[in-house]
N, C-alpha and C positions, 0 to 999 in steps of 0.2 A: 700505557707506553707514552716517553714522552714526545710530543709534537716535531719537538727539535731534533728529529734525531740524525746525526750525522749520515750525509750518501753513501760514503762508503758503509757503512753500517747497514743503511736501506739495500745497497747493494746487496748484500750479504745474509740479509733476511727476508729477501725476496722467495715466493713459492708458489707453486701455481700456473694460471696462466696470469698471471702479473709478472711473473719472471720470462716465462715463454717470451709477450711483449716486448718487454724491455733487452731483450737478447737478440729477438730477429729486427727492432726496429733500422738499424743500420743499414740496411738491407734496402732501406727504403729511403729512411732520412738524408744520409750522402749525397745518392743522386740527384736527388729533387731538389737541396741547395746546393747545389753545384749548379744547375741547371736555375735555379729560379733569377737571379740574376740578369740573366742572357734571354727569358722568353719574349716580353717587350722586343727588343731589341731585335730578335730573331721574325718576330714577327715583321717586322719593318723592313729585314732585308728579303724577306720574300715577295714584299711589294707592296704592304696594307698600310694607310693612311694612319696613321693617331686617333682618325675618328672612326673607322674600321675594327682597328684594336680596342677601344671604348667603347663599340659597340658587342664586342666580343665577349668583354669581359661583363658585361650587361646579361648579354645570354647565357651565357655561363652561369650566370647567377639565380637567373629567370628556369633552368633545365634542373639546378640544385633544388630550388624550391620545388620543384612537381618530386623530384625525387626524394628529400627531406620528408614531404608528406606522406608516401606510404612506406618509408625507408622501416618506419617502425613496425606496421604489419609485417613487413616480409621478412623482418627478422624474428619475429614471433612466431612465424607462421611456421619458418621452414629452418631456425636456428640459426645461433649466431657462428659457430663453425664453418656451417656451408655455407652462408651468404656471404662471409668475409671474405671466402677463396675467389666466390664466381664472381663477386662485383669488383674484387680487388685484382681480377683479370681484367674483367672489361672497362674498369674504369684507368686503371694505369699502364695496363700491359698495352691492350690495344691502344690508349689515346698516343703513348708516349710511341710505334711505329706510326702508327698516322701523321704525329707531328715530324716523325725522322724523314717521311716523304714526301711533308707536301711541298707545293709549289704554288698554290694558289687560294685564295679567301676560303674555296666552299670545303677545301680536306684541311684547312685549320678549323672551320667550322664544324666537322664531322668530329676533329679531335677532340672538341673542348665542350661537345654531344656526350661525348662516349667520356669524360673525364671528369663531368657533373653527376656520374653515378658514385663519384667516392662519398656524398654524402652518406648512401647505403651503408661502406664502412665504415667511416666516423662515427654514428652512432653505430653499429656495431664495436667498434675498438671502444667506444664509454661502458660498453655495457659488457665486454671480456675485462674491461679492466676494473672494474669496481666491484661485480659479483663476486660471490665468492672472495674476494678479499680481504686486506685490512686495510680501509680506508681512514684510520687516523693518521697515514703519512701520505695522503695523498700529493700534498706538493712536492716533494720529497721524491716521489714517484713519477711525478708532470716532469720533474727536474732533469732526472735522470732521462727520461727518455727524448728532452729538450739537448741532452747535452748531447744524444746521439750528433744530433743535425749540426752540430758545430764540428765536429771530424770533418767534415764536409766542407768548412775554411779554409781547412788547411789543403786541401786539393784543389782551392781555385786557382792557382799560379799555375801549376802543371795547365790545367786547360789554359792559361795566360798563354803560356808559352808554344802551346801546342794552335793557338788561334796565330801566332805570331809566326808560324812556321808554314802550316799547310792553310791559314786565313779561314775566316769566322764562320760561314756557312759547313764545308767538310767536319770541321770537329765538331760543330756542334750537332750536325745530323750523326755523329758517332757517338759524342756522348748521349744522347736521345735512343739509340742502339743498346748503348750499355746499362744504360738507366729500366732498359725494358725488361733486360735478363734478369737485372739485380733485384728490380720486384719483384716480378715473377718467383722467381727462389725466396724474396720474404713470403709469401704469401702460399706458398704449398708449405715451408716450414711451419708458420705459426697454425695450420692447417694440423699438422701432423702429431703438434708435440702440446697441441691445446686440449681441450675438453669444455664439454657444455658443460655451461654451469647449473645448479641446480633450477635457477628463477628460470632459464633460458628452456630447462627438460618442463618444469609444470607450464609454461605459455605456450610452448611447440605441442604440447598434449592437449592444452587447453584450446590448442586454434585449429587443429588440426583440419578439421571439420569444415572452416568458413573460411570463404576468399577472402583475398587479401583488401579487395574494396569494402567488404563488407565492414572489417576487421579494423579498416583505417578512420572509417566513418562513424561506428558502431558507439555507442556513449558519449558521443564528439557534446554534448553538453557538461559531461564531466569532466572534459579536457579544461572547456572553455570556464568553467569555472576554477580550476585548477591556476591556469593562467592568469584567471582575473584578482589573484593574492597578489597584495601592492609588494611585496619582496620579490616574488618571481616577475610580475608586470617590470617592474624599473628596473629588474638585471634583462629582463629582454632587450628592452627600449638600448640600455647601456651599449650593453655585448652588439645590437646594430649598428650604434655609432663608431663603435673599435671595427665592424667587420666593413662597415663601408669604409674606414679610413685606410685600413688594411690595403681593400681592395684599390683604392687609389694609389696608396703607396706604393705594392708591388708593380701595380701595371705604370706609372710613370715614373718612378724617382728615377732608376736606369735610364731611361729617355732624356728624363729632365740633363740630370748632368752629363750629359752626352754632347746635348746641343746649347745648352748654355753655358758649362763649363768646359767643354769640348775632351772629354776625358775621351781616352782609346778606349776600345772595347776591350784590346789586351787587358790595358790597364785596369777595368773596371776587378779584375782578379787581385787586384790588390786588395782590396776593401773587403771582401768575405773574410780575410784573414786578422786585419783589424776588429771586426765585428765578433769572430769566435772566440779572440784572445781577450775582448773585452768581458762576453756574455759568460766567458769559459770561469775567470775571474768571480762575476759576481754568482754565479750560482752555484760555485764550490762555498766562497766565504759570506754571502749576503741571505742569495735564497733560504737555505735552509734555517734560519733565523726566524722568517718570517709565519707567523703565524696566522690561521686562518681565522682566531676570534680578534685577532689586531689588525686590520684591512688597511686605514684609514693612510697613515704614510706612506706604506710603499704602493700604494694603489694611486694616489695623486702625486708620488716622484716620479713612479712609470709613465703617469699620463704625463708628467711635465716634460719629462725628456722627448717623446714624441714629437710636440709640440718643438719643441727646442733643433730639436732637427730638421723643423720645415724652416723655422725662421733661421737658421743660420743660412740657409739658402738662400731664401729670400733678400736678406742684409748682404750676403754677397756678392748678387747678380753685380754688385759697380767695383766690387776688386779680380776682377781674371784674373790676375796675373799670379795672385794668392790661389788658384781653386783646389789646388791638391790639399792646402792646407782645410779649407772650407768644408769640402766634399768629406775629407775624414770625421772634420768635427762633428759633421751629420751624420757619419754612419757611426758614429760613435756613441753618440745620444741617440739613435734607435737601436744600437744593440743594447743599451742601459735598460730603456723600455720594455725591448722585447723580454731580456732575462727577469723584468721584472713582473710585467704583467703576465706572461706568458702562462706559467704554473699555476699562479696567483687565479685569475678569470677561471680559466678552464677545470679548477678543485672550486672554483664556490658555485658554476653550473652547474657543475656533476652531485655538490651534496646538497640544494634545494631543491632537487627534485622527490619526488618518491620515487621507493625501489622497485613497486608490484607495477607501476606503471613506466618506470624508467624508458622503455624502447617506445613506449606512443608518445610520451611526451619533451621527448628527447626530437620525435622527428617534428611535432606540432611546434617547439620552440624554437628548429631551427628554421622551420618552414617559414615562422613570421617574420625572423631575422633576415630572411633572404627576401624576403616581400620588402620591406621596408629598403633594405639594401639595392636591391636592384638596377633600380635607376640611376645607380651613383658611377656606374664605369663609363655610361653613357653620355654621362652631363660630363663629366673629368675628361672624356674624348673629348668633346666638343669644343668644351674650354680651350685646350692644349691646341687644337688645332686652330683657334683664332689665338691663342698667347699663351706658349709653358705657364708663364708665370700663374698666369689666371688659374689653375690643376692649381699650383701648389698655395693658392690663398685660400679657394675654395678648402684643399684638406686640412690646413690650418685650423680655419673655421669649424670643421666638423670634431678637431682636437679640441678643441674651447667649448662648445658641446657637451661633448664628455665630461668634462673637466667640471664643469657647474652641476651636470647630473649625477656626477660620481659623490656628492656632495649627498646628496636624500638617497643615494643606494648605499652607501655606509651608513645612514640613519638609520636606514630598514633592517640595516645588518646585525646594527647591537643593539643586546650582547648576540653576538653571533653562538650556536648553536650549530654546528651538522647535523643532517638529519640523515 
């Protein structure tokens, strides 16, 4: 079949639980951009420092990695069906009321506890969606289920409005309310209308027997050799640099142009809708073009745009009086990024790995990703709290990073091969 094959098309020859996926994602995607926006933010108006919040995002990262590392035992152990429901309870259901009530550092801290078990289903959701599948469309497939999260743009002006009426705290502990129902209901759904896959029936037969410690540790030489393959080694190192930059971006861009561009919070609901109309654009007519043996351009446009969105800010901080114009050109150039790398990353982890070992080395690679990551929300706090600017030179920096490594990870790449 060919590579390229049009979404609607992919739509349309979806079967499985590749379909299930792609059908109850909404469920989930919506809320969570609707909401990611405003969590910075939210956080601040409960009372926590910048370097509080960089220290948060720190542990959050630090809770991911213990969970990354046995995330893969326990879905072997006990299948990918039921591990998806129970963790994708306690990791969204529960975190998202805890965050609707707190009030103070240590029940935001219990949330973002209880919200670092989604690693569990991340890998879970790579390994429902690839088994049993047809993964020669897997971008195609990343696409479509990317596009979900952009409906989600288009609902940020209703919460604009709705901030603007009853003010930022009440709606947003309502949207945090609604966001808890609405996964909930993904997560019994994709629960109900999925099935284990066959690799997922012979490992749960195959583990039955051994704990889940045993089971994570168990051949941990054949992991570590697995990993020491210079393709899979220099897509680790990469996909860190993109996850710390990630995590800086999320947890202060909102901030940043808050207090240096002085945007309303209302307002900040403008820009989701810039960002969907953008991303909505390029992965109807762009993505699906892109092909997984041709990396090389749109994997260094994507990183450029990134990059291009720090520094419009940067170059701005001496025009205010411009910032509406400024702030969009920046979310502009990271929704270009995102639609681009987004699919693109996320299909070439998913087909260098092996299939017999997919869930152990799916949780040991991201387990290393969050090691190395870690420390980055905590230095970005820090920074921001002695100078925003300082956060956004730093994430620059870790943009330029990429940008030179991404250079020997398409070496390594071709000819690129799936495997």
């Amino acid at each position: 079949m060919n590579d390229k094959l049009p979404l609607w098309k992919t739509w349309r020859t979806l079967r499985g639980n590749q379909r299930t996926v792609v059908w109850v994602e909404p469920l989930w995607s919506i809320p969570y951009q609707v909401l990611l926006p405003y969590v910075s933010i939210y956080m601040s108006m409960i009372g926590l420092r910048s370097e509080q919040i960089g220290m948060l995002s720190s542990f959050g990262l630090a809770m991911q990695f213990v969970w990354a590392i046995f995330s893969g035992a326990i879905i072997d152990k006990y299948g990918r069906r039921k591990t998806m429901l129970l963790f994708g309870v306690l990791s969204w259901t529960v975190s998202c009321l805890l965050f609707a009530v707190a009030k103070d550092y240590l029940i935001v801290m219990l949330a973002v506890l209880f919200n670092s078990m989604w690693q569990v289903t991340g890998n879970c959701f790579s390994c429902i969606l690839v088994e049993d599948g047809d993964s020669d469309h897997l971008v195609s497939i990343w696409t479509l289920i990317n596009l979900t999260g952009l409906v989600a743009g288009f609902f940020s002006p209703i919460t604009g409005l709705f901030i603007d009426k009853f003010t930022f705290m009440p709606t947003l502990r309502t949207v945090y309310l609604v966001a808890m129902v609405m996964m909930t209901a993904r997560f019994v759904l994709q629960y109900h209308y999925s099935y284990e896959s066959s690799i997922g029936l012979q490992r749960r037969k195959a583990c039955s027997n051994q704990s889940v410690i045993s089971l994570t540790f168990r051949d941990w030489r054949i992991l570590v050799a697995e990993l020491r393959q210079p393709r899979l080694l220099l897509c680790v190192a990469f996909m860190a640099l993109l996850t710390s930059f990630n995590t800086v971006q999320t947890t202060f861009w909102s901030l940043f142009v808050t207090k240096t561009f002085y945007v309303s919070t209302a307002t900040l609901s403008v820009f989701p809708v810039i960002v969907s109309l953008t991303t909505l654009v390029v992965y109807l007519f762009i993505t699906p073009r892109i092909s997984l043996r041709f990396v090389r351009y749109p994997l260094l446009l994507g990183l450029s745009f990134h990059l291009s969105s720090i520094v419009a800010l940067l170059l701005g901080e001496s025009f205010h009086r411009y910032w509406i114009g400024i702030v969009l050109l920046s979310a502009f150039c990271e929704a270009l990024a995102i639609a681009l790398l987004g699919p693109l990353t996320e299909s070439i982890m998913t087909v260098v790995i092996r299939s017999d070992e997919r869930a152990r080395l799916n949780s040991f690679i991201t387990a290393l990703i969050l090691l190395i990551s870690t420390p980055m929300g905590w230095l970005a706090g820090s920074l921001f709290q002695a100078n925003p600017t300082y956060t956004m030179v730093f994430n620059a920096g870790l943009m330029v990073a990429a940008i030179l490594l991404s250079f020997f990870v398409v070496h390594r790449l071709r000819p690129f091969r799936p495997t």
